[in-house]
VMD Tcl script that draws the C-alpha trace (Angstrom):
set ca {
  {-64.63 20.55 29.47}
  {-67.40 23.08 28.42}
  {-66.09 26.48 29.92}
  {-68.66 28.12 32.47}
  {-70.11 25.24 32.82}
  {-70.56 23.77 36.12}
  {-68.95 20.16 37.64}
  {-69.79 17.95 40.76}
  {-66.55 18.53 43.19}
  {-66.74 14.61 42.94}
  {-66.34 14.34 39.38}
  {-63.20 16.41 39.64}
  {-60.04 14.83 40.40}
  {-56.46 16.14 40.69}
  {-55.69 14.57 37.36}
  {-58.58 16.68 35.96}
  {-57.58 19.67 37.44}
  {-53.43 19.02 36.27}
  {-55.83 18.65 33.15}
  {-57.02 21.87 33.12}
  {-54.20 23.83 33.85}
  {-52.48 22.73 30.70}
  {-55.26 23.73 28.98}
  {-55.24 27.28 30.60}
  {-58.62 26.80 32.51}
  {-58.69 26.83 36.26}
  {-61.57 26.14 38.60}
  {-63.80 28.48 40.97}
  {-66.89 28.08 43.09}
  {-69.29 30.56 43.34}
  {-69.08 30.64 47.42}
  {-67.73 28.39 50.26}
  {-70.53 26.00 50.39}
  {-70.94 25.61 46.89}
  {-71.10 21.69 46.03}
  {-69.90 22.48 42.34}
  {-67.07 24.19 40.13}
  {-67.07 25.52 37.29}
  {-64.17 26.82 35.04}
  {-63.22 30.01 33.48}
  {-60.66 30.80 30.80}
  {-60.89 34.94 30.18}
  {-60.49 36.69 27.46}
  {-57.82 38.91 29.22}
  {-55.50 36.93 31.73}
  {-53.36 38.22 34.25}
  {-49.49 37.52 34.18}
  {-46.64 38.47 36.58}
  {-43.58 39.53 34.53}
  {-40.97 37.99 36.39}
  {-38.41 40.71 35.35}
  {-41.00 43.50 36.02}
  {-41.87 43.51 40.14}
  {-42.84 47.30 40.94}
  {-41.27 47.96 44.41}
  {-42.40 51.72 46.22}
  {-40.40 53.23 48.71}
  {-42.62 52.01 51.37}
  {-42.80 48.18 50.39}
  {-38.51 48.27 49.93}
  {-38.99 49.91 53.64}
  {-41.17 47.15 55.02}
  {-38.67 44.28 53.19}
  {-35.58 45.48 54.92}
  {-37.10 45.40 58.41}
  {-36.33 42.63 60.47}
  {-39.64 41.36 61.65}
  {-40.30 38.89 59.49}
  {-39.33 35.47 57.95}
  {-40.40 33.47 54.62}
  {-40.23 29.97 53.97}
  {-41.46 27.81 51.09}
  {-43.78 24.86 51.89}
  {-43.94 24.94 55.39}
  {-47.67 25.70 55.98}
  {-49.79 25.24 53.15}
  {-52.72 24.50 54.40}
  {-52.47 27.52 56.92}
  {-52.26 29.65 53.98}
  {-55.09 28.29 51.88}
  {-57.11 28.76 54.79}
  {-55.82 32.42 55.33}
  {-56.94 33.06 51.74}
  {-59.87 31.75 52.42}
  {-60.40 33.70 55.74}
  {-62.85 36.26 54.22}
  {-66.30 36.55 54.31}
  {-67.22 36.04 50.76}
  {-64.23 33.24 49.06}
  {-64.06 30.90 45.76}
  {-62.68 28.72 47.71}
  {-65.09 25.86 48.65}
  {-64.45 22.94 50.37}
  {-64.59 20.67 47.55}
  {-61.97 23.56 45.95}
  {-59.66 23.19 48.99}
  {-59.79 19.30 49.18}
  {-58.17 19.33 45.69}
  {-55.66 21.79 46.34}
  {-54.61 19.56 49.08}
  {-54.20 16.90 47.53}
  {-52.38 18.72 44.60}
  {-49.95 19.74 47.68}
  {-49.31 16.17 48.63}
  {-48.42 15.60 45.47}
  {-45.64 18.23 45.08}
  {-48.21 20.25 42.16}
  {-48.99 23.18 44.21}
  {-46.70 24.92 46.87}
  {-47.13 27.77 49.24}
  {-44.95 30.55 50.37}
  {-45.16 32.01 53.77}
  {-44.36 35.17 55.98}
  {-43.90 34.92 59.74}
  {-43.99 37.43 62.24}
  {-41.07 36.79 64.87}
  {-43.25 35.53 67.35}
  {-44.34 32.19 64.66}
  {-47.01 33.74 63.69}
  {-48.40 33.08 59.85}
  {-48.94 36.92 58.30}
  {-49.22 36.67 54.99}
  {-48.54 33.98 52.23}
  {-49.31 32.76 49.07}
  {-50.38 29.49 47.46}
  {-50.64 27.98 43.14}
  {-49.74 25.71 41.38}
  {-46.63 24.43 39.49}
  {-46.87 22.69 35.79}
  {-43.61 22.64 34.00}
  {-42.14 26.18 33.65}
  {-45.71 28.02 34.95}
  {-46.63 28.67 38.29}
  {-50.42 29.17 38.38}
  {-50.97 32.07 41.02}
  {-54.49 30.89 43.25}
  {-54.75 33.33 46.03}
  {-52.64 35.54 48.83}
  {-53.47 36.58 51.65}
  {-52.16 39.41 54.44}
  {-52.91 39.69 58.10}
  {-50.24 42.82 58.48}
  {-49.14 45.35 56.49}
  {-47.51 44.49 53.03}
  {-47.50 40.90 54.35}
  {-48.71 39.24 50.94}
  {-46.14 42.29 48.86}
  {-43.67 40.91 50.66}
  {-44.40 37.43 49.70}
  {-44.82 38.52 46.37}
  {-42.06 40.14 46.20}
  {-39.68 37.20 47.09}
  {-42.01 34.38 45.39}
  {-41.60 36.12 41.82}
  {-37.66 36.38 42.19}
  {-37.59 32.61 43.39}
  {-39.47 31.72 40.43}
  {-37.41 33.73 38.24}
  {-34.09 31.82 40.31}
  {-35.99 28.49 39.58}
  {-36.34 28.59 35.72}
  {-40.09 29.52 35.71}
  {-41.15 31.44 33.02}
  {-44.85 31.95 33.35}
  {-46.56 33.69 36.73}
  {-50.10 33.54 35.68}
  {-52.47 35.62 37.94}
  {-55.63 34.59 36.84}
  {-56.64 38.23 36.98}
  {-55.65 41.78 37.30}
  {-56.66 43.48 40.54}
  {-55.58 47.35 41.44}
  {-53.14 45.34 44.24}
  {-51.24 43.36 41.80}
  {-51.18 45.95 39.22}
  {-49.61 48.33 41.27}
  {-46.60 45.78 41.66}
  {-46.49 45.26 38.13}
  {-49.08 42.85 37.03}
  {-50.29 43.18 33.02}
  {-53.00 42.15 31.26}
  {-52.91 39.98 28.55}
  {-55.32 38.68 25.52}
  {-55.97 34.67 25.53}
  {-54.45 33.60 22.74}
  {-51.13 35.68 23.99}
  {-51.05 34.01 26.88}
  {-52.00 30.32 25.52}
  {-48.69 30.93 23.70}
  {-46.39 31.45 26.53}
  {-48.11 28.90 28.52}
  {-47.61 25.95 25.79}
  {-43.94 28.01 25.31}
  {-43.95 27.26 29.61}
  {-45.16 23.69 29.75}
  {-42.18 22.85 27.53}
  {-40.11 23.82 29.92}
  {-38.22 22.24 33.07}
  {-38.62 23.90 36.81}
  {-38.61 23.06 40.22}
  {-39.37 25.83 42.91}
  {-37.86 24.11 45.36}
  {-34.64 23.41 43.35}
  {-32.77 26.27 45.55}
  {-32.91 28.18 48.87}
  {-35.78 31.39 48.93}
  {-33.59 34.60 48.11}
  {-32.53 36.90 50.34}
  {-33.38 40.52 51.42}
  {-30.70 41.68 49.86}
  {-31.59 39.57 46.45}
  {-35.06 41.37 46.76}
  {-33.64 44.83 46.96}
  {-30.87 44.31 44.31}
  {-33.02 42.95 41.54}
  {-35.01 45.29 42.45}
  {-32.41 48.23 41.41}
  {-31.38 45.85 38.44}
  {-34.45 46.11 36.96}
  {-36.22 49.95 37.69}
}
mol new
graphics top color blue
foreach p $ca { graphics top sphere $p radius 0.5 }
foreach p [lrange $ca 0 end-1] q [lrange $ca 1 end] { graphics top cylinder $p $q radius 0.2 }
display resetview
């Protein structure tokens, strides 16, 4: 598929986009309403060390308070649409369709953060090809909602046998938590290194507060 260029949502299929992923291209759409997608493969790509989560004082503060809950799969489509809750998003409908689908078909998974009262705070969504987990989008209705998610998704995946969290791309949010930067052909390595690899992120329960904290001291 030519990179940058542009495709009919139609023309895309969840095979296509499995496709893709492999490849280390992953789709966008220039607003919500936008008909087409096109794909984009940077130069620098964004990757989650699994062994390298930066915790601050305040976010290990927030994860040992008891007003939340997480839980894997329950409410994906709540939290693609919380992502998408913005007033400028990627994600088009023909962009969320696919996802979908990809969701019914065990390929992409969500994690979510309640508040005690059932409400959806925070969460996070991608997608899952052998031992890579493809990062889409978070979102965060309270405070360090979508840290906290991130904060238990990366040890799950870790748990799990993943060893590829790619972020697409580096923001000052997920940088701060320990994001890097990679070139292409760096991280076309450890993907192919990744796709050889067997995972399954929901293989075992979502780790505890007390797993969060602790690797968290493991590894500062």
């Amino acid at each position: 598929m030519p990179l940058g260029a542009q495709t009919d949502f139609g023309d895309v299929t969840p095979e296509i986009l499995m496709r893709a992923y492999a490849m280390g291209v992953f789709p966008m759409a220039e607003h919500r309403d936008d008909p087409e997608i096109f794909w984009v493969d940077p130069h620098l790509r964004g990757v989650f060390p699994l062994s390298g989560f930066h915790m601050s004082r305040s976010l290990s503060k927030s994860i040992k308070r008891p007003n939340y809950t997480i839980s894997l799969n329950h409410d994906f489509e709540g939290v693609l649409d919380g992502c998408a809750d913005r007033s400028d998003t990627w994600i088009s409908t023909g962009i969320r369709t696919l996802y979908l689908a990809l969701h019914d078909r065990a390929q992409a998974h969500s994690l979510e953060v309640w508040d005690p009262h059932g409400a959806l705070i925070g969460g996070v969504y991608g997608v899952t090809l052998g031992g890579a987990f493809f990062g889409e989008s978070m979102f965060s209705r309270r405070k360090d909602a979508s840290k906290i998610a991130l904060a238990f998704l990366t040890l799950h995946l870790k748990q799990c046998g993943f060893s590829l969290f790619d972020t697409q791309f580096i923001t000052p949010h997920l940088a701060s938590l320990g994001a890097i930067e990679v070139p292409r052909n760096v991280y076309k390595s450890r993907l192919n290194a990744a796709l050889d690899q067997s995972a399954d992120i929901e293989n075992r329960p979502l780790p505890s507060v007390q797993d969060v904290l602790q690797r968290n001291t493991h590894t500062s």
